[in-house]
C-alpha positions as CSV (number, residue, x, y, z in Angstrom):
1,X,-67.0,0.4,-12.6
2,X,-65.1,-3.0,-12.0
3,X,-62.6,-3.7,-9.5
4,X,-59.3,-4.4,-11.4
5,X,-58.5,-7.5,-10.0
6,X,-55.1,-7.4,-7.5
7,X,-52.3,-9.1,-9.2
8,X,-50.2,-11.4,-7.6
9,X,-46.4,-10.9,-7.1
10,X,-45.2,-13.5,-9.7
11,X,-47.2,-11.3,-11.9
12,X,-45.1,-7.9,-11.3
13,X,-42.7,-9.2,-11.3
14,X,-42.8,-10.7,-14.8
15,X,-44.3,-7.5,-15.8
16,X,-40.9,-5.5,-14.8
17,X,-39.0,-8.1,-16.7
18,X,-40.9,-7.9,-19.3
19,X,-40.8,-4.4,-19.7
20,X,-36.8,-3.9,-18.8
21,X,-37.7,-1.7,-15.8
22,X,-34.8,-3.4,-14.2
23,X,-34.4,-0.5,-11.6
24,X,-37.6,-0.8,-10.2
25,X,-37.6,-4.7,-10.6
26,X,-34.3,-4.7,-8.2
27,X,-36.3,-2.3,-6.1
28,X,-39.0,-4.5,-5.3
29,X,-37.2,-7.9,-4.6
30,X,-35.0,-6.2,-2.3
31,X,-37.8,-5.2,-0.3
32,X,-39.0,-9.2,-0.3
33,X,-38.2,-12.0,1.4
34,X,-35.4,-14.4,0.3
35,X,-38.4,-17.4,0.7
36,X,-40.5,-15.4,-1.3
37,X,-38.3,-14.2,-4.1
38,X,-37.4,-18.1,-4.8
39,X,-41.1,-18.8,-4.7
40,X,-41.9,-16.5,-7.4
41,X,-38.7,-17.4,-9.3
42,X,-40.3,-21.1,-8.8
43,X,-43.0,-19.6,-11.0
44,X,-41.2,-18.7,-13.6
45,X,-40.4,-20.1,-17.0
46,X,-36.4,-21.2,-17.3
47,X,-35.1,-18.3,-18.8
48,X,-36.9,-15.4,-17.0
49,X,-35.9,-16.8,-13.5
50,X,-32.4,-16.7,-14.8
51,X,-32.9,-12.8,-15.1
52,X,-34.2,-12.6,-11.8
53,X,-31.7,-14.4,-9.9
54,X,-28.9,-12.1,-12.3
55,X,-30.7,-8.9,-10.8
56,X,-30.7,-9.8,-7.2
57,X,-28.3,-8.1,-5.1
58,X,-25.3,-9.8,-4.6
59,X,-25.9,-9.5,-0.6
60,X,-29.3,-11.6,-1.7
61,X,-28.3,-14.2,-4.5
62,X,-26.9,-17.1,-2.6
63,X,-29.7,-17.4,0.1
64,X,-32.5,-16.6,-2.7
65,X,-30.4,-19.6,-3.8
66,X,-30.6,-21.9,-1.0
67,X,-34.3,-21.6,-0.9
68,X,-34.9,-22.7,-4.8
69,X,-35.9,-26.0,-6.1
70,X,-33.1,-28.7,-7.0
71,X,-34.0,-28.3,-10.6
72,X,-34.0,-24.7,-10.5
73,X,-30.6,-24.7,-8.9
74,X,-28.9,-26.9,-11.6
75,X,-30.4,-24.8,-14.0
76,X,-29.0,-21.7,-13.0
77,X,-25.5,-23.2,-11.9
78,X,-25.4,-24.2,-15.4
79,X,-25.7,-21.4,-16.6
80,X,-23.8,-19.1,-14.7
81,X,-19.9,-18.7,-15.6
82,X,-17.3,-20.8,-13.4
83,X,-16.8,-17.4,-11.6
84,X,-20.5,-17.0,-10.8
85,X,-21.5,-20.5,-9.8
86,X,-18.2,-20.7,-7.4
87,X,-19.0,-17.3,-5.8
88,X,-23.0,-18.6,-5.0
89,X,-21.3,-21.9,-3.6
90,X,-18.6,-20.2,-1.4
91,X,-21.6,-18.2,0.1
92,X,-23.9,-21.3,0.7
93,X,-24.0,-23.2,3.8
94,X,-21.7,-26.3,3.1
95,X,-24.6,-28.9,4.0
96,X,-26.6,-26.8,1.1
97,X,-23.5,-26.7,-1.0
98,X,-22.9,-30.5,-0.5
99,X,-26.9,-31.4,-1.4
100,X,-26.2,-29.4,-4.7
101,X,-23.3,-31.2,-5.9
102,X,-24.3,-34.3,-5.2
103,X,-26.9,-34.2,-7.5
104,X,-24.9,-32.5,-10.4
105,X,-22.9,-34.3,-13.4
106,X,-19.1,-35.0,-12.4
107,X,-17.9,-32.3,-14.9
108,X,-20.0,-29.8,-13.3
109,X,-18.6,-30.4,-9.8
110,X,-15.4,-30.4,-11.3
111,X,-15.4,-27.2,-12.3
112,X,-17.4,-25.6,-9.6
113,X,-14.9,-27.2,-7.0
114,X,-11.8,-26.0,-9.3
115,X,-12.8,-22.5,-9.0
116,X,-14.3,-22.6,-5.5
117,X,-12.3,-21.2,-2.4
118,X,-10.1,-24.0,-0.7
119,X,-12.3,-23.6,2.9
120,X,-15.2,-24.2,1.0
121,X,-13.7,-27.3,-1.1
122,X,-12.5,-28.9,2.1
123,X,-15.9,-28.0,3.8
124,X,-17.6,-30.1,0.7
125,X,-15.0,-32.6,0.2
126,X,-15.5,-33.5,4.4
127,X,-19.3,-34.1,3.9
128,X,-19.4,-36.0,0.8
129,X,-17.4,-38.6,2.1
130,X,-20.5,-39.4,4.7
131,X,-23.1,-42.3,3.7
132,X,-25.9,-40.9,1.8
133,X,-29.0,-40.2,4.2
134,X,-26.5,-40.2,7.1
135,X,-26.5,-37.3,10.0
136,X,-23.1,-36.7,8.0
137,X,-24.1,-36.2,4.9
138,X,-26.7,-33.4,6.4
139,X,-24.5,-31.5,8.8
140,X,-23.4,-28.6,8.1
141,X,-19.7,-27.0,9.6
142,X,-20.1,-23.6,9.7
143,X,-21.0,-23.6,13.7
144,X,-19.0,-21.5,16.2
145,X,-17.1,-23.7,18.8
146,X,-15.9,-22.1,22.7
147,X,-12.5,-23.1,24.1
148,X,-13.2,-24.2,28.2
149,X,-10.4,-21.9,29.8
150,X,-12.0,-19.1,27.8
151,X,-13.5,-16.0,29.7
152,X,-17.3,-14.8,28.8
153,X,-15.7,-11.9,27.3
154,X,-12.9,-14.0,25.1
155,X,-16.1,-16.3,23.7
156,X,-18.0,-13.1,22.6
157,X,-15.1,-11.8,20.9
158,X,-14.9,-15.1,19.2
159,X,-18.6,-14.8,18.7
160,X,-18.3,-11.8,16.6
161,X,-15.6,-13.4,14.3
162,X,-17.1,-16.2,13.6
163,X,-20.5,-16.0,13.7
164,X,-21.1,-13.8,10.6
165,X,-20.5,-17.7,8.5
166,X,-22.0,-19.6,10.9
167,X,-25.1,-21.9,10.6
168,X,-26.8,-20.3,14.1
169,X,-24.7,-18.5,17.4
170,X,-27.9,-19.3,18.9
171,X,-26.2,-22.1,20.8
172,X,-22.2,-22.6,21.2
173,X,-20.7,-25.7,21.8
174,X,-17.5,-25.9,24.2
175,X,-14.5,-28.4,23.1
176,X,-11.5,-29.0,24.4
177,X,-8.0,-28.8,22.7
178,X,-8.5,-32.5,21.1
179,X,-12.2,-31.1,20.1
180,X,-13.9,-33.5,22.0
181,X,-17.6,-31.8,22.3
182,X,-17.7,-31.0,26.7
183,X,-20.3,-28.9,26.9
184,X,-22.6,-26.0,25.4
185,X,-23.5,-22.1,26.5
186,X,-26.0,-20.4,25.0
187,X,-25.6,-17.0,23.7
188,X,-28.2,-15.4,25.7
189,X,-26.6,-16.7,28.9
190,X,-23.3,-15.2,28.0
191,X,-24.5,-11.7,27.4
192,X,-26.2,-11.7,31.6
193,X,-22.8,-13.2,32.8
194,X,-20.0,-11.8,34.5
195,X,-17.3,-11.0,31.4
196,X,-14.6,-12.8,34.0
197,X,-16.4,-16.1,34.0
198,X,-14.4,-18.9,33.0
199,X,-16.8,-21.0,30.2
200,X,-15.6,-24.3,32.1
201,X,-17.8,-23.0,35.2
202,X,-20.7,-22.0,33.5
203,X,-21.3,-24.4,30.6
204,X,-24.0,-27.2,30.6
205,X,-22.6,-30.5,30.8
206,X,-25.3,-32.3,29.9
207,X,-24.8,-32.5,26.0
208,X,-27.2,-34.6,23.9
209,X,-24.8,-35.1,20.7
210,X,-25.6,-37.1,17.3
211,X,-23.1,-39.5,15.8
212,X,-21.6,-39.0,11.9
213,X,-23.4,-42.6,10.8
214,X,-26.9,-41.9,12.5
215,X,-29.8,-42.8,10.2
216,X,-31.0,-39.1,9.3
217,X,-34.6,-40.5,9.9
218,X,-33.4,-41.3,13.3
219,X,-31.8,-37.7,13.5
220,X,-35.0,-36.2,13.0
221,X,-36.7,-38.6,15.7
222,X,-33.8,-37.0,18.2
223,X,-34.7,-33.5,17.9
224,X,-38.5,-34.5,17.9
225,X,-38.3,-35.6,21.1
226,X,-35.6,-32.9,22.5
227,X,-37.5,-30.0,21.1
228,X,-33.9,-28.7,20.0
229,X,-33.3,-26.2,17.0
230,X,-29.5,-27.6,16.9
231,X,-27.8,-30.5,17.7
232,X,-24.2,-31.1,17.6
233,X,-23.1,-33.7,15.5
234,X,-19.7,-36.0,16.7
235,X,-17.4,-38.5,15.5
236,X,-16.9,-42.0,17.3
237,X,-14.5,-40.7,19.0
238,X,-16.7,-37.8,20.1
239,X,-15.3,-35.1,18.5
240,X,-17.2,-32.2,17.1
241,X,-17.5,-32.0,13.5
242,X,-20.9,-29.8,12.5
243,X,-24.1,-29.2,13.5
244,X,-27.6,-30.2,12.3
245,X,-30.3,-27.1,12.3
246,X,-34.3,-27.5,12.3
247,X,-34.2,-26.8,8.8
248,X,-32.7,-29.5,7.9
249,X,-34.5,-31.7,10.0
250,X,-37.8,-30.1,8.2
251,X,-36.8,-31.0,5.3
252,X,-35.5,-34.6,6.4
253,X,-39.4,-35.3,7.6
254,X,-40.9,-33.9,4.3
255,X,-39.0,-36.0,2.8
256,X,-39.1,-39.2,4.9
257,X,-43.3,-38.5,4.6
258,X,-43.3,-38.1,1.3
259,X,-41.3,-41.2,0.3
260,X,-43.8,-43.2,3.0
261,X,-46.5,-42.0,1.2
262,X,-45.5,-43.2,-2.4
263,X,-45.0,-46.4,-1.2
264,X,-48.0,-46.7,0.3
265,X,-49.2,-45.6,-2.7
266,X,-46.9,-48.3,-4.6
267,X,-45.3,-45.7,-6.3
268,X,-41.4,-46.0,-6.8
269,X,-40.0,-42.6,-4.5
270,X,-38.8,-40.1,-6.2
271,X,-36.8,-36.9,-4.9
272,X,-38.4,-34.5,-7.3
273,X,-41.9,-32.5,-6.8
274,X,-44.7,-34.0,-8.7
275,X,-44.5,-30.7,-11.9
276,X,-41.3,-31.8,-12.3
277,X,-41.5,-35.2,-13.0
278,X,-42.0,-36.2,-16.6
279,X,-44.5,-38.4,-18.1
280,X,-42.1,-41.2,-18.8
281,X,-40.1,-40.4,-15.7
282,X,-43.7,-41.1,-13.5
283,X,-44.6,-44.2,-15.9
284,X,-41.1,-46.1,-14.8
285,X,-41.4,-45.3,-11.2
286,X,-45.7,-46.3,-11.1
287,X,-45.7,-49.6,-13.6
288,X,-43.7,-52.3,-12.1
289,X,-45.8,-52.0,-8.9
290,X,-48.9,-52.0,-10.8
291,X,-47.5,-55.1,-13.1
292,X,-46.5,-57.2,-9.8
293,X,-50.8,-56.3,-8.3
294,X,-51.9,-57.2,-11.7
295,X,-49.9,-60.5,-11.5
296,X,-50.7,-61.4,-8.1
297,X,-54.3,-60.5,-8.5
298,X,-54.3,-63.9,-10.8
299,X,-54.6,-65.6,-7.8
300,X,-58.4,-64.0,-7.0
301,X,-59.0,-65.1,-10.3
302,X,-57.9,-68.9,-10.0
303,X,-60.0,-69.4,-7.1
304,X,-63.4,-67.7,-8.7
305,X,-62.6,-70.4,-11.7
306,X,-61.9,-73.1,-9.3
307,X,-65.6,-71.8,-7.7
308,X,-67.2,-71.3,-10.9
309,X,-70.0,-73.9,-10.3
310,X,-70.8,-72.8,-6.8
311,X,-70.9,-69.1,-7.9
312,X,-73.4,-69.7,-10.3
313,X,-75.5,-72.3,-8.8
314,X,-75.7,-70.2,-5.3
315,X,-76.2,-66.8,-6.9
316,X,-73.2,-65.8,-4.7
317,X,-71.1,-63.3,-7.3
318,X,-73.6,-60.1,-6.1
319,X,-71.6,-59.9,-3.0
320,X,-68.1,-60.2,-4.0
321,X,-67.4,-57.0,-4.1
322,X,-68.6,-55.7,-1.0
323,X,-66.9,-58.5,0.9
324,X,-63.6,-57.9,-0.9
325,X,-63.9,-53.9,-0.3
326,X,-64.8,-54.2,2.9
327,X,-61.7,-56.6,3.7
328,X,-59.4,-54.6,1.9
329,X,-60.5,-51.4,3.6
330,X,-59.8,-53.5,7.3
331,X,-56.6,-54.1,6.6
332,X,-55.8,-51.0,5.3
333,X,-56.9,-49.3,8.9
334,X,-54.4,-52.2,10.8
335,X,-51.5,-51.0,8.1
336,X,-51.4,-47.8,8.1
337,X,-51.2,-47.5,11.9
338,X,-49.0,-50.0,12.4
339,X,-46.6,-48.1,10.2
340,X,-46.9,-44.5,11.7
341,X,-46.0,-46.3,14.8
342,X,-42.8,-48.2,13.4
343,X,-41.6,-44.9,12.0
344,X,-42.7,-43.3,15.3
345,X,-40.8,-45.6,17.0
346,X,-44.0,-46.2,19.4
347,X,-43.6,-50.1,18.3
348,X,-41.3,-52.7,18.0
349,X,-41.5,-56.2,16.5
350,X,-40.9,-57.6,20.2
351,X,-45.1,-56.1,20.2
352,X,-46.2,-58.6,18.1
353,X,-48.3,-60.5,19.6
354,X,-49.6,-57.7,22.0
355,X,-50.9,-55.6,18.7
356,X,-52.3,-58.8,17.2
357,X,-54.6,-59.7,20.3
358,X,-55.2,-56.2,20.4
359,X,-56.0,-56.1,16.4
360,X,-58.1,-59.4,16.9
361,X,-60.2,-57.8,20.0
362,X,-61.1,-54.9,17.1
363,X,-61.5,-57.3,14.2
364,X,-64.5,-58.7,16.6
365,X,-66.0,-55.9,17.5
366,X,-66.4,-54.5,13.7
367,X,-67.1,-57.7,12.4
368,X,-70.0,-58.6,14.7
369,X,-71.0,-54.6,13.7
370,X,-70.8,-55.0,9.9
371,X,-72.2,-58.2,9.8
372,X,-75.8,-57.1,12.2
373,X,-75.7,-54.4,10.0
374,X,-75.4,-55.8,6.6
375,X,-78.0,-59.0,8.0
376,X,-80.8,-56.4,8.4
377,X,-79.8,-54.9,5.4
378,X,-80.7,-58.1,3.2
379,X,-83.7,-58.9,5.2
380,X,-85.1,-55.5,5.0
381,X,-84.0,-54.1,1.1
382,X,-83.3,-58.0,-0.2
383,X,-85.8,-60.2,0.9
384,X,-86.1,-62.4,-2.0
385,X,-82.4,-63.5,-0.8
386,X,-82.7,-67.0,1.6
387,X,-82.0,-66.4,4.8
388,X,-79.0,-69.1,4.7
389,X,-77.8,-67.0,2.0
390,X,-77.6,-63.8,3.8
391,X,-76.3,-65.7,7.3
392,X,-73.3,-67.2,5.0
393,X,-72.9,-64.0,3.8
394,X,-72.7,-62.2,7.3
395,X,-70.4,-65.0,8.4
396,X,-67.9,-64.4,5.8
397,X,-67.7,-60.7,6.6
398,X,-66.4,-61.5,10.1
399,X,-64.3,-63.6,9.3
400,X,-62.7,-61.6,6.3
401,X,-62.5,-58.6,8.7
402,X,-60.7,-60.3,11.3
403,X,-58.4,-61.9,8.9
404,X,-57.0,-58.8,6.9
405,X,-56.8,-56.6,10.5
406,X,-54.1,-59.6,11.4
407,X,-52.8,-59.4,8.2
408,X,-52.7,-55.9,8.4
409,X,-51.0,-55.4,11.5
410,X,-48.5,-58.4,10.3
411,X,-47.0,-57.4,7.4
412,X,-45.5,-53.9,8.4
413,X,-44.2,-55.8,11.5
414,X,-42.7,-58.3,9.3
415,X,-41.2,-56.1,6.8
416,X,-39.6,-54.0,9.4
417,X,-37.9,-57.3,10.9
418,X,-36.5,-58.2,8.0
419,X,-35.0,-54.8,6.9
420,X,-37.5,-53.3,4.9
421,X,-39.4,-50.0,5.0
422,X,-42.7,-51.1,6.3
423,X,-44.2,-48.6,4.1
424,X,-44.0,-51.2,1.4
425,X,-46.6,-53.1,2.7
426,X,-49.3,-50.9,2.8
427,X,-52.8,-50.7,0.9
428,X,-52.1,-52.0,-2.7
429,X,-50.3,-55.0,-1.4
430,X,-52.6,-55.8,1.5
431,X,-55.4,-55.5,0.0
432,X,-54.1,-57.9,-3.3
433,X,-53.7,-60.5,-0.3
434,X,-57.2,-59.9,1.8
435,X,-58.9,-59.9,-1.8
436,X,-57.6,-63.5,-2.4
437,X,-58.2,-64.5,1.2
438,X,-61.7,-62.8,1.1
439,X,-63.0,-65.0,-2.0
440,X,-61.2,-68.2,-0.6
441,X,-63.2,-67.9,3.0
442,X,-66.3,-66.8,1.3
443,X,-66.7,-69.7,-0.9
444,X,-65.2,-72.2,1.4
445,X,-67.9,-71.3,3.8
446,X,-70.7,-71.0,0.8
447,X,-69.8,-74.8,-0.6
448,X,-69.9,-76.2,2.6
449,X,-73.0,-74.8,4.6
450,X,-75.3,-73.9,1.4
C-alpha cells in the first residue's frame, strides 16, 4: 500500500475553502503563524486569498496584513469596503501604513484617509512628507517615550498604556519637555530597579540617534555596525520623532541588494518580485540596457574590420574569444569587489590609487599565470601553431588582464564620485569596454611583432 503523500498547508487550506468548512478553516489559521498565514495566502489565486483574509480573526487580520506582498495588499484594500480598509490601516504600524499608501492611486488614499481615525491620519500625513528612501519615510511613531523626573514605577505605568500600540517597549527613550531625545532605559533594567528611582539617574546617556534626512541605505549601515534592534530617529533639532526597528532595516538591505543586483545585471530595478512582474513590464525595464551593449559593442566590431587583413593573413580569429572572455571575466572580479566595498563603506574614492596598485600587483600575478598556462597549452595540444604565434598570443593575455582589473577597479570608483550607484558599472558594461580593449591590444601587438 502507498504512502499518501503529506499535503502541504496551502493545500488545506484551499481544500477547506473549497469545501465551505469555514469553521474548521478559522480553526486552523488561528492556530498558525501570522508569517505563515500570509505565505500561504501568497499562494493563492486573487479571489480565494480574499476569503481567507475575510475569515481571519479580527485580532489576526491587520498583522496577517502587514506580512503580505504589496500587490496582495492593494488587492485586498481594494476590495474591502471604506469601513474595512480604514479599520486594517488604523491597526497597522504607521511606517506599514505609510509604505501602503504610497503606492496606491490618489482616490484610494483619499478614501482610506477620509474614513481612517484622526491619530492615524496625522501619524501618515507626518511620514509622507519625508523624502522617499529617507530614515523618515521608514520610521515608524508608535514608540513609548519616558519623561526624566519620572520615577521607575511612573515609566512602568506609562509602559502599560502605551505599549499595547507601540512598535517595541523593548527599549524606551527619555525626552525632555521640549522632546529633545536625552537618553534611553531599557525595560529589563526597569523591572530590577528600585520603583523610587528617578529615570534621570538611571538612564544611558550615551544615545546613538538617526537624523529624519539620513539615506535609509546609510540607516541600515548604522545598525549594522551597532548591532541595535531600534534606533531612535530625530529631527535637526534633535527632537524625537519615531523609531526605526530591524525589520525595517531587513527589508531596507533586501532591497538595497536586490536593486544592486539588477544593475549589475543591467536590468532597470524594479520594486516588485520577479512572478509579479509582467512580460511587458520585464521587456521595458531589460531592453534599453541591452540596446545601449548592442550599440556600444559596434565598436569591437569596427576595430575587427579595421584588422580584417591581419586577421586573416595571421590566422589570429581562433583566439578571440578566449582573450575577450578571459578579459571580461578580470574585470568582472575588480568590479564586483570594489562595489561591495563602496556599499560597505570599506572604500572611499580618496583609495584610488591604493586599490589600483593593489589591482595592478594582482593583474600580474594572474596574467603571468594564464599566460604559462595557456603557452604550454598551444605547445602541447596546438603544435602546428608558430611559436611567435602562441608568444603574441600569451602577451596579449597579460596585458588584457591587467588592463580590465584597472578598469575594473576604476569605473565603480568613478561612478561613485560623480553621484552614481556604482552598481551600474558592473559586468555588462565592463566587459563591453575590456572586449573592445582586448581586440585593440591583441591586434596592435599581432601587426606589429608577427
Amino acid at each position: 500500500m502507498e504512502l499518501q503523500e503529506e499535503k502541504t498547508i496551502v493545500e488545506i487550506l484551499k481544500e477547506l475553502l473549497e469545501a465551505r468548512q469555514y469553521t474548521m478553516l478559522r480553526q486552523t489559521i488561528s492556530e498558525m503563524n501570522t508569517v505563515d498565514i500570509a505565505a500561504a495566502m501568497g499562494e493563492m489565486e486573487d479571489e480565494d486569498s480574499l476569503k481567507m483574509f475575510r475569515i481571519l480573526p479580527k485580532d489576526m487580520a491587520a498583522d496577517v496584513f502587514a506580512d503580505l506582498e504589496l500587490d496582495d495588499q492593494q488587492y485586498i484594500i481594494r476590495s474591502l469596503s471604506d469601513r474595512e480598509a480604514s479599520n486594517i490601516i488604523d491597526n497597522l504600524m504607521a511606517d506599514d501604513a505609510t509604505d501602503l499608501l504610497e503606492e496606491m492611486p490618489a482616490s484610494v488614499v483619499k478614501r482610506i484617509l477620509a474614513n481612517a481615525s484622526p491619530e492615524t491620519r496625522a501619524d501618515i500625513n507626518h511620514l509622507l512628507r519625508y523624502p522617499e528612501d529617507s530614515a523618515g519615510s521608514i520610521m515608524t511613531v508608535e514608540y513609548v517615550d519616558l519623561r526624566e523626573d519620572m520615577t521607575v514605577t511612573d515609566a512602568i505605568d506609562r509602559i502599560r498604556k502605551k505599549g499595547v500600540d507601540s512598535e517595541t517597549i523593548n527599549i524606551c527613550y527619555v525626552v525632555s519637555r521640549q522632546k529633545i531625545l536625552v537618553g534611553t532605559v531599557a525595560l529589563r533594567y526597569l523591572l530590577i530597579t528600585n520603583p523610587d528611582e528617578i529615570i534621570g539617574d538611571i538612564m544611558n546617556t550615551n544615545v546613538i540617534s538617526i537624523n529624519t534626512m539620513t539615506d535609509q541605505e546609510e540607516a541600515a549601515r548604522i545598525f549594522q555596525k551597532y548591532g541595535f534592534t531600534a534606533m531612535p530617529v530625530v529631527d535637526n533639532e534633535s527632537r524625537m520623532v519615531g523609531i526605526i526597528t530591524i525589520d525595517d532595516v531587513v527589508d531596507i538591505m533586501e532591497e538595497e541588494a536586490t536593486e544592486d543586483i539588477e544593475k549589475m545585471a543591467a536590468i532597470v530595478p524594479s520594486d516588485k518580485p520577479y512572478p509579479k512582474v509582467g512580460i511587458l513590464e520585464t521587456y521595458r525595464k531589460r531592453i534599453p540596457w541591452l540596446l545601449f551593449l548592442m550599440v556600444s559593442a559596434t565598436f569591437t566590431g569596427g576595430i575587427i574590420m579595421r584588422f580584417e587583413d591581419a586577421l586573416e593573413a595571421l590566422a589570429l580569429t581562433a583566439y578571440i574569444p578566449m582573450l575577450m572572455d578571459t578579459g571580461g571575466n578580470a574585470g568582472s572580479q575588480a568590479s564586483v569587489s570594489i562595489i561591495r566595498g563602496l556599499s560597505l563603506k570599506e572604500i572611499e574614492f580618496k583609495d584610488l590609487f591604493k586599490i589600483v596598485w593593489k589591482e595592478i600587483r594582482v593583474a600580474v600575478l594572474c596574467g603571468i599565470t594564464l599566460a604559462v598556462a595557456n603557452f604550454v597549452r598551444l605547445l602541447v595540444f596546438a603544435s602546428s601553431v608558430p611559436v611567435a604565434t602562441s608568444a603574441v598570443v600569451c602577451l596579449t593575455l597579460l596585458v588584457v588582464v591587467l588592463i580590465a582589473k584597472i578598469v575594473g577597479c576604476c569605473l565603480p570608483m568613478l561612478a561613485a564620485r560623480l553621484g552614481f550607484d556604482p552598481a551600474v558599472m558592473a559586468s555588462p558594461f565592463i566587459t563591453t569596454i575590456v572586449d573592445a580593449l582586448s581586440l585593440l591590444v591583441y591586434l596592435n601587438i599581432a601587426t606589429r611583432l608577427l
